[in-house]
Every structure is written in structure tokens, then in C-alpha cells.
C-alpha positions in Angstrom: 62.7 28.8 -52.1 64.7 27.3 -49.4 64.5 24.3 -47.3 63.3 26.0 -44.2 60.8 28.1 -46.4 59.0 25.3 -47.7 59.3 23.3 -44.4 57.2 26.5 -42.7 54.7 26.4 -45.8 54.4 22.8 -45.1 53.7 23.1 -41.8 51.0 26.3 -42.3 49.0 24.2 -44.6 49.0 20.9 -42.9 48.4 22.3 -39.6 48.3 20.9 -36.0 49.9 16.9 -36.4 48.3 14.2 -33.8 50.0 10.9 -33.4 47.2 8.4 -34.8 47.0 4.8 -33.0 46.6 2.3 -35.5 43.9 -0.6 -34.4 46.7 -3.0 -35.8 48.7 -2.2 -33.2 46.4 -3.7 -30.4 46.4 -7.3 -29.0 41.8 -6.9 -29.2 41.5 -7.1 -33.1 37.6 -5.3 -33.5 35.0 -7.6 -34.8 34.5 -6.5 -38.7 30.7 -5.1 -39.8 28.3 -8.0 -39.5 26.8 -7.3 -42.7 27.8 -6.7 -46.1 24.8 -4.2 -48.2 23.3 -5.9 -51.3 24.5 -4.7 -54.7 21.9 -4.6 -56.9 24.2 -3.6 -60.2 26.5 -6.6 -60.1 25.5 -10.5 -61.4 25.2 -12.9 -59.1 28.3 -14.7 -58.8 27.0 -17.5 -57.0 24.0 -19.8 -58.9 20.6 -19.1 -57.1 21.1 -22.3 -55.4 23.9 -24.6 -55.6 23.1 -26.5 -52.2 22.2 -29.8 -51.6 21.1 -31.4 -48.4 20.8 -34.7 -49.9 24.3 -36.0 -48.5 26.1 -34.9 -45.8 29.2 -37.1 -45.6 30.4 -37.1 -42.2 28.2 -36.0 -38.7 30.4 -33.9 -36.5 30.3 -33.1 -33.0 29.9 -30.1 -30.8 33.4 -30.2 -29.6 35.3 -31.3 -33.0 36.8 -29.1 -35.1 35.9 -28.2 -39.0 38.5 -28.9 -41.9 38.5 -28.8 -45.5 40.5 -27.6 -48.2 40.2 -28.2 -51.7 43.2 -29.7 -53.7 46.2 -27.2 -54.9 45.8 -25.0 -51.4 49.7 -25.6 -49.8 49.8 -26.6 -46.7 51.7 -22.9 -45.3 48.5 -21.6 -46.4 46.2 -23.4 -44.7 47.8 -23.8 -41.7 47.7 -20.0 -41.6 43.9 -20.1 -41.8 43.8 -22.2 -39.0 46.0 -20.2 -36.5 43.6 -16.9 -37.7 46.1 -15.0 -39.4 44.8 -14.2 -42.3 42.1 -10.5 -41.5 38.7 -11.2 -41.4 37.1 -9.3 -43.6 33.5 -9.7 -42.5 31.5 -11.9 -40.7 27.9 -13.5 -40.0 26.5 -15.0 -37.4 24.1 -18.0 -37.9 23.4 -19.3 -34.4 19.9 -19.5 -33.5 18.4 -19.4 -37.0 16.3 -22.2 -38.7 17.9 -24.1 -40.9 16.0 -22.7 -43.9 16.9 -19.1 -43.2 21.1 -19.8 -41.9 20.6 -21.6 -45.6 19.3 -18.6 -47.4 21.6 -16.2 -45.2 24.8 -17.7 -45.5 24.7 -18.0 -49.5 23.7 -14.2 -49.9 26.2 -13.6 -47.4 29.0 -15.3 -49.6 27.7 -13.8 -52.8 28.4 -10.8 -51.3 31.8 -11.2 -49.9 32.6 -12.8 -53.4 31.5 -10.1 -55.6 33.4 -7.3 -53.0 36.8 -9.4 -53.6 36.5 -10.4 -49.7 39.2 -13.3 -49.1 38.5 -14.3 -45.5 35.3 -14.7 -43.6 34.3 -15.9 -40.1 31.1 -17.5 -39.8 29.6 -18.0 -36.4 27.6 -21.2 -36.5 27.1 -22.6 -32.6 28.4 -25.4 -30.9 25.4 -27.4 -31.0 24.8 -27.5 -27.1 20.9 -26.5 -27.2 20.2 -28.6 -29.9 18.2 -31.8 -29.6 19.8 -35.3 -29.0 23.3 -32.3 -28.8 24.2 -32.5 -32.5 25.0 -29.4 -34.1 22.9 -29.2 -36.6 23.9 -25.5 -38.4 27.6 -26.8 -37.6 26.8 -30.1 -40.0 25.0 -28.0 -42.3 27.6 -25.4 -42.9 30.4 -27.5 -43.1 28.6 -29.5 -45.8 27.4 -26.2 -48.0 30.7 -24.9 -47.3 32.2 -28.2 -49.4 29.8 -27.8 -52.5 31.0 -24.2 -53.2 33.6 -23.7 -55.9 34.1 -20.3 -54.7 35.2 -22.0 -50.9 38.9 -22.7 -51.1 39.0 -24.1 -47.4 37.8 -23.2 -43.8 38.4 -24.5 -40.2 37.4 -24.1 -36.9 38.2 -20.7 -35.5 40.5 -19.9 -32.8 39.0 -19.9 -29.1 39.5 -16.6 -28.8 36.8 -15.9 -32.1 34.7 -18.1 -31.3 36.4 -21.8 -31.1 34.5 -24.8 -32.4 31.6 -22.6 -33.0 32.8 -20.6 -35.8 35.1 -21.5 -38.4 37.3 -19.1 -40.9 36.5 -19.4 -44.7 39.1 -18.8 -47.3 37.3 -17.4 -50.5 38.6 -18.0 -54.1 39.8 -14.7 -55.4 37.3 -12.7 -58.2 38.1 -12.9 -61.5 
């Protein structure tokens, strides 16, 4: 066979070629799925309930920002979670729920991500604004679960433009 022979078989078998517009390409980056589907064949990677509400170390305010990351994560690294440059996987949002129920929510949520080998998370958690005495409460609360989980390597407040103070990024320890 020669070259233009198997160039015109190539081309009869393939067919009609569209240029394709990758979604990377664009400035708008599309929100991922807002939920992850249970799977009911894996262990739970996460204890039934490893969260405490006992101490909550530091109150934060609606306009401050969220930052944590556990000892041995470099600097580079975290200072690329906090410009958003690292994908987000998936995300949830928590805004408007009870306490009890963002609680519940959150840590299936992360079990979930975990066990699918997601790395990076967004989780939308409010400012705090319509909350009484204008304390964030899910803010407080998420930033304190967020602390007790061995599987949390660090998170921040998101950028403005996903979500600002009222969402932060969460970098997840890689599956094993």
C-alpha cells in the first residue's frame, strides 16, 4: 500500500472531521456536577463520625478569609490552592441548611470525593450575612470539621469570582 492509499482509507473510515472546542480553552470554567452518586460496593473511607463540635478554636467573620494546611504541604502548593488553580472536581453547596444536615451532607460528600480519588473540591458555605447576631455559623462550622479530617490536606477561601469568602477550595489527601 502506498501513502496516499492508506491516507484515502483513513479518511473513508474516519469520515467527516469537525474542529472540537475544548471547555479548557474558555476564560468561564463550567461549574462541576453538584453531586457525587453513593457507592454502595466500596468501605467507607471516612469513620461514621469523626466530628466534634466540642471546640471550635477560633470565631471567624463574614468577610475573613479561611486557611489551613496541615504540616509537610510546601508553600508552592498551597499558594496554588488559594489563587484556584488547581480543577475542581466537584462541589457542594451548604448554604441555607441546618447545621445538623450541612454536618451530615458535607461528610458523605467527602467520603465520596475520597473514595472516587477526587483531589480538589469547592464547598459553598455562605457568608454569614442572614445569620443572627451576622456570624457565620456553617462558615465556623466547616472550617472547624474541615481541621479534624485526616483526609483534608488544606483549604482556603475561594476566589471572588467562585464564590469569595463564602466558599473555600479543599485539597484532599490522595487514596491509597
Amino acid at each position: 500500500m502506498s501513502n496516499e492509499e492508506d491516507r484515502r482509507l483513513f479518511r473513508e473510515t474516519v469520515g467527516k472531521v469537525r474542529r472540537y472546542r475544548s471547555e479548557l480553552s474558555s476564560s468561564r470554567r463550567q461549574p462541576p456536577a453538584p453531586r457525587l452518586r453513593p457507592l454502595e460496593h466500596h468501605p467507607r473511607a471516612l469513620p461514621t463520625d469523626p466530628l466534634s463540635d466540642e471546640y471550635e478554636p477560633v470565631v471567624i467573620c463574614p468577610g475573613e478569609n479561611l486557611e489551613f494546611r496541615r504540616s509537610g504541604i510546601q508553600e508552592r502548593v498551597f499558594r496554588k490552592l488559594r489563587k484556584g488553580a488547581f480543577p475542581i472536581e466537584a462541589e457542594i453547596d451548604l448554604h441555607g441548611m441546618t447545621v445538623p444536615i450541612a454536618r451530615q451532607s458535607l461528610l458523605e460528600f467527602l467520603e465520596l470525593a475520597y473514595l472516587r480519588g477526587i483531589r480538589c473540591i469547592r464547598i459553598i458555605h455562605g457568608k454569614g450575612y442572614s445569620s443572627r447576631h451576622q456570624l457565620p455559623i456553617l462558615k465556623n462550622k466547616v472550617s472547624n470539621w474541615l481541621m479534624q479530617l485526616n483526609e483534608v490536606l488544606a483549604f482556603c477561601s475561594a476566589q471572588p469570582r467562585d464564590g469569595g469568602t463564602g466558599a473555600a477550595y479543599v485539597l484532599l489527601r490522595a487514596r491509597r
